[in-house]
C-alpha positions in Angstrom: 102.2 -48.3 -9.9 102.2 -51.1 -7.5 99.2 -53.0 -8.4 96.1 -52.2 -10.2 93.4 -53.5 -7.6 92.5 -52.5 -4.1 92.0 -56.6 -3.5 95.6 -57.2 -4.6 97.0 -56.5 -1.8 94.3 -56.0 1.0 93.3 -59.4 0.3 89.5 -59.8 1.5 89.7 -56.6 3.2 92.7 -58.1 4.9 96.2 -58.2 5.7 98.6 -58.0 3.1 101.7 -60.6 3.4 105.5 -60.2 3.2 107.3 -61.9 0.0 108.9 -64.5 0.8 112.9 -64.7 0.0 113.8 -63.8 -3.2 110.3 -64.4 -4.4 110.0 -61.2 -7.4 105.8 -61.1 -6.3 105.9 -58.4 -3.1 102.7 -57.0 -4.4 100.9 -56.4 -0.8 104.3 -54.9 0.4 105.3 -51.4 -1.1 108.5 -49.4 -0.6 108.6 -46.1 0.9 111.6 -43.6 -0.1 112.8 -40.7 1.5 115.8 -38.5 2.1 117.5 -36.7 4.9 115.2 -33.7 5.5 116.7 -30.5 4.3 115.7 -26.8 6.0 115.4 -25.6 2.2 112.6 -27.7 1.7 110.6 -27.1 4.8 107.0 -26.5 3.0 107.6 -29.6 1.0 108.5 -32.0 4.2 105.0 -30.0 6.2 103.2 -31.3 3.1 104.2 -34.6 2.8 105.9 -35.9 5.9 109.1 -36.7 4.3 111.9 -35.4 1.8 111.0 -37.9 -1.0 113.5 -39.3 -3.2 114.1 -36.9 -6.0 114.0 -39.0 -9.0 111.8 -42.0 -8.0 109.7 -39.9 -5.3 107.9 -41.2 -1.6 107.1 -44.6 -3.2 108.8 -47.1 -5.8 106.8 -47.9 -8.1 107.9 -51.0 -9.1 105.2 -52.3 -11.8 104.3 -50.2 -15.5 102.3 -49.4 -18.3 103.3 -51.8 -21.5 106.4 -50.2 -23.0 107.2 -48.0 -19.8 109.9 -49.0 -17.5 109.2 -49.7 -13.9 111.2 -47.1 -11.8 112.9 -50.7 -10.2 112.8 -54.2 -8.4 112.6 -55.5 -4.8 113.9 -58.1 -3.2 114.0 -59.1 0.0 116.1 -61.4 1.7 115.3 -62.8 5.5 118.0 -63.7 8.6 117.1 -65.8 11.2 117.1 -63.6 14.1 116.6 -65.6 17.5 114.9 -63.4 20.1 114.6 -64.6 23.8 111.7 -63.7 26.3 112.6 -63.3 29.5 110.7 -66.5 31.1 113.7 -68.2 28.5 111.6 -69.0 25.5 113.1 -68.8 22.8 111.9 -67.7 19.1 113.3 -67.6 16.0 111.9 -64.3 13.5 112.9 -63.5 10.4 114.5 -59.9 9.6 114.5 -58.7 6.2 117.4 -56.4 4.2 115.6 -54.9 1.7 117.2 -54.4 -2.1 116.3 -52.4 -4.9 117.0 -53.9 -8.2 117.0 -53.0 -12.0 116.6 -49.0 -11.4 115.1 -47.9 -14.5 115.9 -43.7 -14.5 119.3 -43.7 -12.9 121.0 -44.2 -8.9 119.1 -43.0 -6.1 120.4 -40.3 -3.8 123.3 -41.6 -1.7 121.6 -41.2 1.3 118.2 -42.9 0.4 115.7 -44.0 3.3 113.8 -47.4 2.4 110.9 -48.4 4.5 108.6 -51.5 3.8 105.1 -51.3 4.4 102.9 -54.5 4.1 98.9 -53.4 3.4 97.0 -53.3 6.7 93.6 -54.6 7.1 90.9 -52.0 6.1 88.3 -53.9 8.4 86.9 -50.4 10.8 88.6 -47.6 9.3 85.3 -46.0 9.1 85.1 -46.1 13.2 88.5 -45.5 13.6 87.5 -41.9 11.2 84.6 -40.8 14.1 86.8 -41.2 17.0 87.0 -37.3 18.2 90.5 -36.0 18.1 90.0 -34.9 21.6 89.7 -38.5 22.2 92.9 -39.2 20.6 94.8 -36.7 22.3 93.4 -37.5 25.8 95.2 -40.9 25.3 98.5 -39.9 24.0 101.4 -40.5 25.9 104.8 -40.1 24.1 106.6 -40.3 27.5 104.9 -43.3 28.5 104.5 -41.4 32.4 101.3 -44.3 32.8 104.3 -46.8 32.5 102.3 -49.1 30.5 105.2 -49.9 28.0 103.5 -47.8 25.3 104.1 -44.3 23.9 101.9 -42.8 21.5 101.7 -39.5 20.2 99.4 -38.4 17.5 101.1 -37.6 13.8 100.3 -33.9 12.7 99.7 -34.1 8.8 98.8 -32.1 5.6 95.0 -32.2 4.4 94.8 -31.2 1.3 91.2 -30.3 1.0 91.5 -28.0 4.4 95.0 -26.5 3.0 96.3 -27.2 6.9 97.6 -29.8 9.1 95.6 -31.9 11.1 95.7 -35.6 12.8 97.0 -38.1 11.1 94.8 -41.6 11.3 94.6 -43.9 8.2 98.0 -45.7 6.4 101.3 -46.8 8.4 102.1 -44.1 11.2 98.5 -42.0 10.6 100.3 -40.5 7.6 96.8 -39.4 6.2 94.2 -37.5 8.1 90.4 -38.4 6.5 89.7 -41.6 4.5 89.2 -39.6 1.2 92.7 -38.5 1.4 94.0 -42.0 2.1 92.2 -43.4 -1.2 93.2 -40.9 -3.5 97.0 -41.4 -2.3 96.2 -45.2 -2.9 94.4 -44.5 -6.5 97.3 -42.5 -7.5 100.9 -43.8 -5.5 99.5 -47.2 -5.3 97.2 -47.9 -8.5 98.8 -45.4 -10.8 95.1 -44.0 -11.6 95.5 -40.2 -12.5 91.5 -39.4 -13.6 
């Protein structure tokens, strides 16, 4: 598991917050693992989005039971990246490189995909769940023809209690389509909870 309380990382309902540099506590960040997708494994990636990792699966967990391994560490390490804007300002942000430390069942797959996600805020998700999909789909526009600098398109996802795909809305790029769905993926990938 990552944690073993929704409040751990969704801190008042809130944000969650990047570790800082070499700091062993990211417990409102999680790690997402993938693989290249594979043809052979089509129903798996319509299911789940992704190719998960084979032995550590979509998510590291990186906490454990008493007298269980964790599956691994993170670390995160930050460069000063200076951006500038184009009035000249100038400001400094920090990008992170990402490692995985202390793998407790063996390498990952060569080709692993690592993706930090930090907790959102879980202020309106209730709203955000009676916005009609027609809605939604009135207002996507992946080719951004308005020219408004933004290009949205909505996520197509598994639902496992209608045994189809549907929108996506809740977690990091809609990757869940109904808040039930979204809390038992949190119960179980993020809070270990199995019954």
């Amino acid at each position: 598991f990552n944690t073993n309380a929704c409040q751990n990382c969704h801190i008042k309902d809130g944000r969650g917050h990047p570790p800082e540099a070499g700091d062993s506590n990211a417990v409102s960040m999680l790690v997402r693992l993938s693989i290249p997708d594979d043809p052979a494994y089509a129903d798996l990636i319509r299911r789940n989005g992704v190719l998960p990792e084979p032995t550590y699966g979509g998510q590291l967990q990186d906490m454990s039971n008493p007298g269980v391994e964790p599956e691994g560490k993170v670390r995160v390490e930050y460069d000063a990246l200076t951006v500038n804007f184009r009035d000249g300002t100038a400001v400094e942000l920090r990008q992170p490189t990402l490692r995985i430390t202390q793998l407790g069942y063996g390498p990952m797959h060569p080709e692993t995909h690592i993706s930090a996600r930090i907790a959102p805020p879980m202020i309106g998700l209730g709203l955000l769940e009676a916005i009609a999909d027609d809605a939604i789909l009135a207002n996507a526009d992946p080719d951004d023809k308005n020219a408004d600098g933004i290009s949205g398109r909505p996520n197509w996802v598994w639902d496992d209690a209608q045994q189809k795909v549907v929108m996506g809305r809740f977690g990091w790029k809609a990757g869940q389509p109904n808040l039930n769905q979204q809390n038992v993926h949190a119960f179980s990938g993020d809070m270990g909870l199995t019954t």
